[in-house]
Wavefront OBJ file of the C-alpha trace (Angstrom):
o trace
v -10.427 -55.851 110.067
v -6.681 -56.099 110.543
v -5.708 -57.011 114.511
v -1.958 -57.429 113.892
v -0.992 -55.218 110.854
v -1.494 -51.916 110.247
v -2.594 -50.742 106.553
v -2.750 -47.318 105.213
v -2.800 -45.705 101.668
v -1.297 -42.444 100.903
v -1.173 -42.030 97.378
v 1.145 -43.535 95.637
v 2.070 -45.659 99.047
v 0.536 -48.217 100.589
v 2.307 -48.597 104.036
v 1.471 -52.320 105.951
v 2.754 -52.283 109.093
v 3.696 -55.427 111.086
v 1.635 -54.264 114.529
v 2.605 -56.194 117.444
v 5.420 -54.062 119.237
v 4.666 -55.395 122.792
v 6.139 -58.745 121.005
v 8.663 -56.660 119.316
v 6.217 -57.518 116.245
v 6.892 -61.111 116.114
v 5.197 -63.170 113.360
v 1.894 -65.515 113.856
v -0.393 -67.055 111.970
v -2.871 -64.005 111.641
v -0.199 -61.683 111.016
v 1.043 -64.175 107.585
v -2.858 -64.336 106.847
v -3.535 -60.327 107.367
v -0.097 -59.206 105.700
v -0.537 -61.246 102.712
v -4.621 -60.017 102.466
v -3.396 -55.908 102.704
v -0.146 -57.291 100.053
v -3.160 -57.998 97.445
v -5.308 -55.337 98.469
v -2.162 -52.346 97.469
v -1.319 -54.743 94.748
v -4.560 -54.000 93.115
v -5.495 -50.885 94.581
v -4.186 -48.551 91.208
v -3.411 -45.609 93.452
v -0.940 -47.133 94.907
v 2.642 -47.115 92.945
v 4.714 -49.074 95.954
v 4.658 -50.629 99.427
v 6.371 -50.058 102.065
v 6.631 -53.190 104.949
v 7.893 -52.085 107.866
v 7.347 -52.386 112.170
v 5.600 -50.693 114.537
v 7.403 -49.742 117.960
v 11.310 -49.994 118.166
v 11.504 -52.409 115.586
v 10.918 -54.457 112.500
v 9.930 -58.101 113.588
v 12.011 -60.437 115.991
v 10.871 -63.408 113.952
v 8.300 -66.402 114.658
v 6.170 -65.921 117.964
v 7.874 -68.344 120.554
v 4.357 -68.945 121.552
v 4.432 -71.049 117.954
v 7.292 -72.568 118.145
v 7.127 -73.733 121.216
v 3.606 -75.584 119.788
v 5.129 -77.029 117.290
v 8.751 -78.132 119.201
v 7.050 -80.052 121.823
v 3.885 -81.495 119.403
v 1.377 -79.374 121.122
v 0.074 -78.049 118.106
v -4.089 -78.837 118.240
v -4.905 -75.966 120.098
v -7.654 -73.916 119.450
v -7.135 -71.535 116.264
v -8.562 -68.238 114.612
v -10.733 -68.417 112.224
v -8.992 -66.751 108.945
v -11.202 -67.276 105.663
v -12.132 -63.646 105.779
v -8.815 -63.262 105.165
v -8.033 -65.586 102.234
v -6.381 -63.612 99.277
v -3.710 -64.425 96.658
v -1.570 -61.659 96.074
v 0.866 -61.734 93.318
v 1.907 -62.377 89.380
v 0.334 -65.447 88.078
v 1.849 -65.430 85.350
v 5.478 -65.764 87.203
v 5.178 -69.314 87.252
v 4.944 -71.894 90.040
v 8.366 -71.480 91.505
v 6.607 -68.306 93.011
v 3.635 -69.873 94.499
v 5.542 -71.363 97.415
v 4.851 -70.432 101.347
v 6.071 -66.810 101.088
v 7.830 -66.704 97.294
v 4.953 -64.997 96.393
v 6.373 -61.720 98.037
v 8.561 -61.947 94.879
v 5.796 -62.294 92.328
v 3.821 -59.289 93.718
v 3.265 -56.868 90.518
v 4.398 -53.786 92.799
v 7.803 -52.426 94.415
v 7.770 -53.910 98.259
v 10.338 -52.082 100.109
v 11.538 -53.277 103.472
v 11.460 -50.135 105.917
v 13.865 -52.000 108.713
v 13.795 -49.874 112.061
v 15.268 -51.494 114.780
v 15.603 -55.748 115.220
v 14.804 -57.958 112.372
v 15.679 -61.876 112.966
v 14.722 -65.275 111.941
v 11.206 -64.908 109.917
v 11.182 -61.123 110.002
v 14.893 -61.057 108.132
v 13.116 -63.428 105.778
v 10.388 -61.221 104.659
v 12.965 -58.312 104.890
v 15.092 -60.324 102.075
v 12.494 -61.233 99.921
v 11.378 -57.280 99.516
v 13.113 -55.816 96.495
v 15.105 -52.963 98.747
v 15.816 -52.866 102.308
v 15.887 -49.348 103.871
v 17.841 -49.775 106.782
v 18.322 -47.485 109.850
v 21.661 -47.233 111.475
v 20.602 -48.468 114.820
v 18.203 -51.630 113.289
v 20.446 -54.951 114.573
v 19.920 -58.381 112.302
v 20.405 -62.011 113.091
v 19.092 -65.105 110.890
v 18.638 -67.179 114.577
v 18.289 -70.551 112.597
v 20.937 -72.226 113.706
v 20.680 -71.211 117.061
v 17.055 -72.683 117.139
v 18.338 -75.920 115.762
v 16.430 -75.366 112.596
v 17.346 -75.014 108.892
v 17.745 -71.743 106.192
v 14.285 -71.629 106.130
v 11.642 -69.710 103.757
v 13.991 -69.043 100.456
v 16.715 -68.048 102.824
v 19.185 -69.797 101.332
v 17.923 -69.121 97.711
v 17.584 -65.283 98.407
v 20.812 -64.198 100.918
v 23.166 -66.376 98.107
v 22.123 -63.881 95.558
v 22.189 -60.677 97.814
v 25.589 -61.285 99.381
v 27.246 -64.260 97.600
v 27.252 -67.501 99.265
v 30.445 -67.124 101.375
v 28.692 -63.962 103.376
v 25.669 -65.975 102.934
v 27.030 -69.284 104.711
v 28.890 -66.859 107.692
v 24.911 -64.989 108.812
v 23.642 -68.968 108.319
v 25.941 -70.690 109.913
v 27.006 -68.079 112.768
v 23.695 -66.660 113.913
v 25.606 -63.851 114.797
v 23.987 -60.324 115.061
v 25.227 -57.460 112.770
v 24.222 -53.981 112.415
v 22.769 -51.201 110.036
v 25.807 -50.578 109.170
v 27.434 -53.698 108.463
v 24.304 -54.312 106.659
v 25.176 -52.001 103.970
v 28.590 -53.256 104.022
v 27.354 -56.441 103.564
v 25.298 -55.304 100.645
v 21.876 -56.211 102.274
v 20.850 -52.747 102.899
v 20.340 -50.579 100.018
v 19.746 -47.631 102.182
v 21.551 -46.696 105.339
v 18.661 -44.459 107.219
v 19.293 -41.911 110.160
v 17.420 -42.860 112.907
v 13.332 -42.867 112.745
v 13.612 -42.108 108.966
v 13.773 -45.762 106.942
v 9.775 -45.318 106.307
v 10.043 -41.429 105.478
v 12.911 -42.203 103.021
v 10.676 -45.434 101.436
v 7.958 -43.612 100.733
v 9.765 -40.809 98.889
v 11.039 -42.867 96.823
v 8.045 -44.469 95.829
v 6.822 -41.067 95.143
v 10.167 -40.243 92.942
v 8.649 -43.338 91.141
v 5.546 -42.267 90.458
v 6.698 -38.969 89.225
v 9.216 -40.734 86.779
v 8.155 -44.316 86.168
v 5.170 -45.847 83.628
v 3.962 -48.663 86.714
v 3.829 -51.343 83.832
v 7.429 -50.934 83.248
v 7.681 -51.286 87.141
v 5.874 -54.413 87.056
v 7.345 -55.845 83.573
v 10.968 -55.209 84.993
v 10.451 -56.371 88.778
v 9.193 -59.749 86.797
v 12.280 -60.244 84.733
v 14.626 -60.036 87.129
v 13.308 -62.328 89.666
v 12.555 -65.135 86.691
v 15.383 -64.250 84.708
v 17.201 -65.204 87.929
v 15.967 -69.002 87.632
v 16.563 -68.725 83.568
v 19.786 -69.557 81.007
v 20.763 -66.623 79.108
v 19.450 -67.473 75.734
v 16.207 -67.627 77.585
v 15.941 -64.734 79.101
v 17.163 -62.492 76.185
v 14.270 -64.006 74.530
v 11.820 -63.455 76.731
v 13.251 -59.845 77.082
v 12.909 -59.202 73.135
v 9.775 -60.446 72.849
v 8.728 -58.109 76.286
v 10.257 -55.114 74.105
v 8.889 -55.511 70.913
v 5.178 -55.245 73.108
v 6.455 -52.110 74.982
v 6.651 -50.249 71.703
v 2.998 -51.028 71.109
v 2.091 -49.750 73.901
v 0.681 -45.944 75.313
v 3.387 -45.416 77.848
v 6.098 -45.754 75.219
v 4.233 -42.682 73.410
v 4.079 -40.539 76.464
v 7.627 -41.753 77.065
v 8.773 -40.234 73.900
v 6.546 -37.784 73.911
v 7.522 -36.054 77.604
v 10.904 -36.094 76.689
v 10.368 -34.462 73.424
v 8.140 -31.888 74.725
v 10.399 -31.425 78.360
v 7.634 -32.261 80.845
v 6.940 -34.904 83.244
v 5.585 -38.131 81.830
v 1.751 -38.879 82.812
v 1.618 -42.473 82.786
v -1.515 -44.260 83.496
v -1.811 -46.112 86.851
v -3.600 -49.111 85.775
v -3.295 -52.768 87.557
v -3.480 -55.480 85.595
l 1 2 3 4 5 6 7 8 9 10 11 12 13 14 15 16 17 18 19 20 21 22 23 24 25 26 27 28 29 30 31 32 33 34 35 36 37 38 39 40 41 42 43 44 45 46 47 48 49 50 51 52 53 54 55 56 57 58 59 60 61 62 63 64 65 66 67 68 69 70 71 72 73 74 75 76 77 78 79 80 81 82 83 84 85 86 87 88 89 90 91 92 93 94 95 96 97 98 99 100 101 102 103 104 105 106 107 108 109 110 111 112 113 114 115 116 117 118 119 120 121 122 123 124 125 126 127 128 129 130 131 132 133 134 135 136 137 138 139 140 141 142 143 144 145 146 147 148 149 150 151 152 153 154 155 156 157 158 159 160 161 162 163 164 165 166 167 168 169 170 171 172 173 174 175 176 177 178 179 180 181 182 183 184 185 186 187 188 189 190 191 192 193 194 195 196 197 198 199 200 201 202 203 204 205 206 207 208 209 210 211 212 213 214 215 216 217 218 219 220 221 222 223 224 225 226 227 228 229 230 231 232 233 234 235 236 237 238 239 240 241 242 243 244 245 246 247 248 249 250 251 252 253 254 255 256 257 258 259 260 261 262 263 264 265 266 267 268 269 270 271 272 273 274 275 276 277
């Protein structure tokens, strides 16, 4: 059903696949509508621990199709348009509150890891999506620009929420403002890659360590943690310890904090239960 992604489950991964590399995968409307229908179909899918996003071809996504802009810069915009209803999903953490229900915030919200596996060129809307994943595994050879500037537009999509809080705003304000293009490894430098990647090996590397997680990791602590941390970032710090107490004092309730105890006691791997909620 998917014409430009590309979605495949190998448990525990879910791999989506941005799947236009004649365009050097560059974004369009289907691709938002299809990415964000396979984002809730791994979200609730419970054999899937973590998703990887990454790009067909030689790279990751060169941003916006031009074909769109170019719409939208000169008003021609009433064009004839898919039909995408089939598609209509809403992935993602209700319970994360509104600030996470805007254009793509919801990447943020979604109850599973999303790791960005960047292999080759990643600009404008593509280095979006690759900031709002919760790693970046970054091959040596991938090169990065935000192009905003250069395109006479804005920080757009959480851009300037996001890079602030990956790199600091000085680092932040030089990709903004410059437009300049970096590479892998400045990219780790930088702080925005989490993993520097050989060649041909950011997805490889992903997916391992989504399995590592699955070995090692009850999925609701996953999904309890990757929820703190992105609403903790919006919180004061008497709130958040709060909310963080109260979260605790439920964990110990709960089954996986047995098995936790228990697998460590008895010097085994835990067997947490994969359930979606």
């Amino acid at each position: 059903m998917y014409e430009h992604i590309k979605y495949e489950v190998t448990d525990p991964v879910a791999v989506i696949s941005l799947n236009r590399p004649e365009a050097l995968n560059a974004i369009t409307g289907r691709m938002q509508a299809e990415l964000r229908h396979a984002l809730e179909a791994a979200e609730t899918d419970d054999k899937v621990v973590g998703i990887v996003l990454t790009g067909e071809g030689r790279g990751f996504s060169a941003g916006a199709d031009i074909g769109g802009l170019q719409a939208t810069a000169t008003g021609d915009g009433g064009g004839q348009r898919d039909d995408l209803s089939h598609l209509e999903a809403n992935p993602g953490n209700p319970d994360m509150g509104s600030d996470f229900e805007v254009t793509f915030s919801y990447f943020l919200s979604i109850r599973k890891p999303l790791i960005a596996a960047i292999n080759g060129p990643c600009a404008g809307l593509g280095f979006v999506f690759a900031c709002l994943c919760d790693m970046r595994f970054v091959e040596q050879q991938a090169k990065f620009t935000t192009a905003f500037v250069n395109r006479g537009l804005i920080a757009e999509h959480g851009s300037s929420w996001i890079l602030p809080r990956l790199l600091g705003p000085a680092k932040a304000l030089d990709l903004l403002w410059s437009g300049r293009k970096f590479t892998g490894d400045e990219a780790e430098r930088l702080g925005l890659a989490d993993r520097l990647c050989e060649q041909g090996t950011s997805r490889s590397q992903a997916s391992d360590y989504i399995k590592m997680l699955a070995e090692t990791a009850a999925p609701q602590s996953i999904k309890t943690m990757k929820a703190q941390v992105y609403r903790h970032l919006n919180m004061s710090l008497g709130d958040a310890m709060k909310e963080s107490n109260s979260l605790m004092a439920d964990s110990l309730k709960q089954d996986d904090f047995k098995e936790g105890v228990a697998s460590f006691v008895e010097r085994r791997p835990p067997n947490f239960k994969r359930v979606t909620e």
